[in-house]
N, C-alpha and C positions, 0 to 999 in steps of 0.2 A: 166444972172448972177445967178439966181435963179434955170438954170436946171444944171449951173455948181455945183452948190452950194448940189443940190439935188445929182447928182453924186457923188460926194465925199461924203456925210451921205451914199450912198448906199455900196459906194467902202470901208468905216471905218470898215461896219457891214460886208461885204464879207469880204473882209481882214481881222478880228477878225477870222470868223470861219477857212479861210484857214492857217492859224497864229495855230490854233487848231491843225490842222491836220497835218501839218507842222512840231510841236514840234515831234508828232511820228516818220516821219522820220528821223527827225535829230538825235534824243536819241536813234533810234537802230544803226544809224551809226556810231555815235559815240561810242559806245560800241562796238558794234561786226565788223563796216566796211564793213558791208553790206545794200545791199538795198533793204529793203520788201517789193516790189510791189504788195505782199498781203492785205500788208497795206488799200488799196483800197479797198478790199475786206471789211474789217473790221468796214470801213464806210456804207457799204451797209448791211450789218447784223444789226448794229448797227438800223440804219431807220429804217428798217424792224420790226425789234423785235419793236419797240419805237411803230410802226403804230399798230400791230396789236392787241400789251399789250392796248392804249389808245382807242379804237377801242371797243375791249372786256369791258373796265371799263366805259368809255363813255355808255352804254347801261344797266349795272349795277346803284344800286343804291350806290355806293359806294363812299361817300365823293364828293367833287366840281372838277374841272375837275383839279384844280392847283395839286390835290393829287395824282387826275390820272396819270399828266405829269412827276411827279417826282416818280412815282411810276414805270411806264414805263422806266425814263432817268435810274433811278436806273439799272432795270432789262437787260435795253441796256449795262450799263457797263459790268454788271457782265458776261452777256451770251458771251460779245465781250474778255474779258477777260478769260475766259475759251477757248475759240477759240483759242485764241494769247498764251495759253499755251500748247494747244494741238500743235498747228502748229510749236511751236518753239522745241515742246519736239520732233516729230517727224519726222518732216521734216529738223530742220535745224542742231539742235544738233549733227545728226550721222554724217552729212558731218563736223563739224567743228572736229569729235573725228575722222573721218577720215584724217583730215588736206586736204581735198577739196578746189581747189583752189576758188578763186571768181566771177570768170564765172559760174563757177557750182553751189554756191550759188544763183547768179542771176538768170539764167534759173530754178532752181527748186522754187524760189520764185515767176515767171510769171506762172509757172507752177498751183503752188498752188493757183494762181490767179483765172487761168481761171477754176478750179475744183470748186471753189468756187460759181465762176461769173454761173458755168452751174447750180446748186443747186437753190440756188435762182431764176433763169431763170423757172426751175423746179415746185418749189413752185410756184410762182407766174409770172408770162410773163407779164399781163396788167398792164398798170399802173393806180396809186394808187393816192388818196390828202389824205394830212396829217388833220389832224383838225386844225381848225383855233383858235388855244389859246390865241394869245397874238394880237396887229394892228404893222403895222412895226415902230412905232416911236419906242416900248416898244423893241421887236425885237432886235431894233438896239441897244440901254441901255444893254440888256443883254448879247448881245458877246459883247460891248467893256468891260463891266463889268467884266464879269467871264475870256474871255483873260486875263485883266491885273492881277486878282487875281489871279489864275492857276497860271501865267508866274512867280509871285514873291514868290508863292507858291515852285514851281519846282528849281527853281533857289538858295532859303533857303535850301533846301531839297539836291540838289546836291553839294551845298558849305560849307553848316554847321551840316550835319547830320552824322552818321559815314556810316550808307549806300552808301550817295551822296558821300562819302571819298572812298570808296568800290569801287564805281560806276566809278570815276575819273582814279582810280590804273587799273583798267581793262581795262579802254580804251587807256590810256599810254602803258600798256603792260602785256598782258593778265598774260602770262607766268611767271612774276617779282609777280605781283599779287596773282598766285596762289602760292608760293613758300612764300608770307607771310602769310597766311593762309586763304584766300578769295576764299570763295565760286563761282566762277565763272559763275556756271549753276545757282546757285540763283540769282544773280546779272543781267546776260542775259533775265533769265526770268523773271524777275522784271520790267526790260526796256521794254521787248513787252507788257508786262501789263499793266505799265504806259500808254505808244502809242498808246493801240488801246482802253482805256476810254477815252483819247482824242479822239480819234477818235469818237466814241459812243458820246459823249457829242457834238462835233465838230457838229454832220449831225443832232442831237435833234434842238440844234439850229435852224440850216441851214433849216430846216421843220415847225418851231414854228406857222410862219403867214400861214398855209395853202398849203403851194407848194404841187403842181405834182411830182411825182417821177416813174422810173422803179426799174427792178433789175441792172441798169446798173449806177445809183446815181453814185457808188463811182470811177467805171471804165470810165465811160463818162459826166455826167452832171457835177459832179465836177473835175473828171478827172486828170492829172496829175499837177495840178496846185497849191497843195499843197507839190507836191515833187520838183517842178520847184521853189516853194518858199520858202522849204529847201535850194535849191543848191545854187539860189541867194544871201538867207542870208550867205552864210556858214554853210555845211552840217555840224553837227555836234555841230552847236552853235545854244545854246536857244532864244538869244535876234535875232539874225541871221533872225532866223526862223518866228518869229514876223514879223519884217522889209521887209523879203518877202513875208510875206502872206499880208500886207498890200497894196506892192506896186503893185501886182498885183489886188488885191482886188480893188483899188481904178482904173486903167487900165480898168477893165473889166465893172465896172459900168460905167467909164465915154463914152466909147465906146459904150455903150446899150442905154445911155440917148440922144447919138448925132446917133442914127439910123435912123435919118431920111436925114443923109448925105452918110448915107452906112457905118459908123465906124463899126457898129454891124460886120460886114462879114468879119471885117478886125482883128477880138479882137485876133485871132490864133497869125496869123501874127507878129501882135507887141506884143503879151508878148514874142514870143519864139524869135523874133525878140532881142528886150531888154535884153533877156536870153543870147544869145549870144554872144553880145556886152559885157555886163559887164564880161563875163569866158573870152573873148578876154585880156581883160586890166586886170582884175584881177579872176585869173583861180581856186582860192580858195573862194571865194565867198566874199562880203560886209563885213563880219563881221570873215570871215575865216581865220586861219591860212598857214603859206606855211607850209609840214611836207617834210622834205628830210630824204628818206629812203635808208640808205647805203644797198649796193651789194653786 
C-alpha cells in the first residue's frame, strides 16, 4: 500500500510538470493548428540555460542559492522566449503567409527540432546533474503548486482578458479575426511565448532535486509525453492538457515503483498503449471538441 501510495505522490509531481509542458502544445494548436515538435527543443534550452546560470552563481558569492534558482528560472524563460520568437518569426510565419499546407508545417517543425537537438549536442554531449536545491517532498509541493496557479492563471487570461478575447477569435478563425482588426502575428507570437516559459519553468522543476540530464532531456527523457498529454486531454484545451499530463504522470511513476515485477520495461507500452484506446472511442480527446470542417 505504501509503494502504491508513494507511486502516485511521484506520478502527482510528474504529472504537474508534464501538465506544464503540455499547456505549450496545446495553445499553439489551438491557435495556429499546428504542432511544434520544437516544442521539445525549447524544454532542453530551457535546463540547459537554468544549469549552467545556477552553476556560474552557485560559485559566486551572490545571494543564497533560492536567488540563484530564480535567477536562473527567470533567465530560462526569457532566453527560451526569445528562441520561440525567433523560431516562430522565421520558420513558421513565411509558411503560413505562403498558405503552406500542414504537413509542411510539421516537417519544418521536426526539422527545426533536430537543428536544435544538434546545437546543444554541440555545446555540450555529456551529461550534466542539476544542483540539489529543494528534497522531493518539497519538489513535489512546488509543481502541484505552480501547475494549479499557472492553469487558473492562463485560463483568466484567456477568458477574461481582451488579449485571451484576441487569442479565442484567431483560433475560431484566423481570417474573421484579422478583418476585425487583430493582430494576428502578435497573437501567434504571444502563444509560442507563453509555451515555451512553460516549458522553461516545466524542465526547472523537473531538475529541482538534482536529476541527471543530456541534451536530449526534452527529445528523450521527457520525450514526447507531454504532447501525447496534450492529445489525450484534447489538444487545444487547457484543463485537457492537465488531465493528460497527470494521467500519464501518475502511469509512469507507478510503473517505475513496481519494477521489480518488470512494469518499468513496459511504461512505452501502456501509455501509448492507453493513447490509443481513448483516440479509438473518442478521437478528439477527454476533454476535446469534435470540429467538422466543411469542403
Amino acid at each position: 500500500m505504501n509503494t502504491l501510495l508513494e507511486g502516485l505522490k511521484q506520478g502527482l509531481e510528474l504529472g504537474s510538470i508534464f501538465a506544464l509542458m503540455a499547456l505549450g502544445y496545446s495553445m499553439v494548436y489551438g491557435i495556429v493548428k499546428m504542432i511544434n515538435f520544437a516544442h521539445s527543443e525549447f524544454i532542453t534550452i530551457g535546463g540547459f540555460l537554468a544549469y549552467f546560470i545556477t552553476e556560474s552563481l552557485l560559485t559566486s558569492t551572490l545571494g543564497s542559492s533560492v536567488w540563484n534558482l530564480l535567477i536562473a528560472l527567470v533567465a530560462a524563460i526569457i532566453v527560451c522566449v526569445v528562441v520561440a520568437i525567433i523560431t516562430e518569426r522565421f520558420a513558421y510565419r513565411p509558411l503560413r503567409k505562403k498558405g503552406s499546407s500542414r504537413i509542411t508545417a510539421l516537417i519544418t517543425a521536426i526539422g527545426v527540432s533536430y537543428i536544435f537537438s544538434g546545437i546543444m549536442n554541440a555545446i555540450e554531449p555529456e551529461q550534466l546533474q542539476f544542483h540539489k536545491f529543494v528534497d522531493k517532498n518539497t519538489s513535489f509541493y512546488i509543481a502541484i503548486i505552480t501547475t494549479a496557479v499557472l492553469l487558473a492563471a492562463l485560463t483568466f487570461f484567456v477568458k477574461k482578458t481582451k488579449i485571451g478575447i484576441a487569442m479565442r477569435a484567431v483560433s475560431e478563425n484566423e481570417q474573421a479575426a484579422k478583418l476585425m482588426g487583430i493582430n494576428n502575428n502578435f497573437i501567434i507570437s504571444l502563444t509560442f511565448m507563453i509555451g515555451s516559459a512553460l516549458a522553461a519553468i516545466g524542465v526547472v522543476i523537473y531538475l529541482l532535486d538534482g536529476e541527471c540530464f543530456t541534451f536530449e532531456i526534452g527529445s528523450v527523457t521527457i520525450g514526447l509525453y507531454p504532447f501525447v498529454a496534450a492529445v489525450i486531454g484534447g489538444i487545444g484545451s487547457l484543463p485537457g492538457a492537465v488531465i493528460g499530463g497527470f494521467l500519464i504522470g501518475i502511469i509512469r511513476a507507478i510503473t517505475q515503483v513496481y519494477s521489480n515485477i518488470g512494469l518499468s520495461s513496459w511504461v512505452d507500452t501502456i501509455i501509448y498503449g492507453i493513447f490509443v484506446i481513448i483516440l479509438l472511442f473518442k478521437p478528439s480527446g477527454l476533454l476535446g471538441k469534435d470540429v467538422r470542417e466543411k469542403v
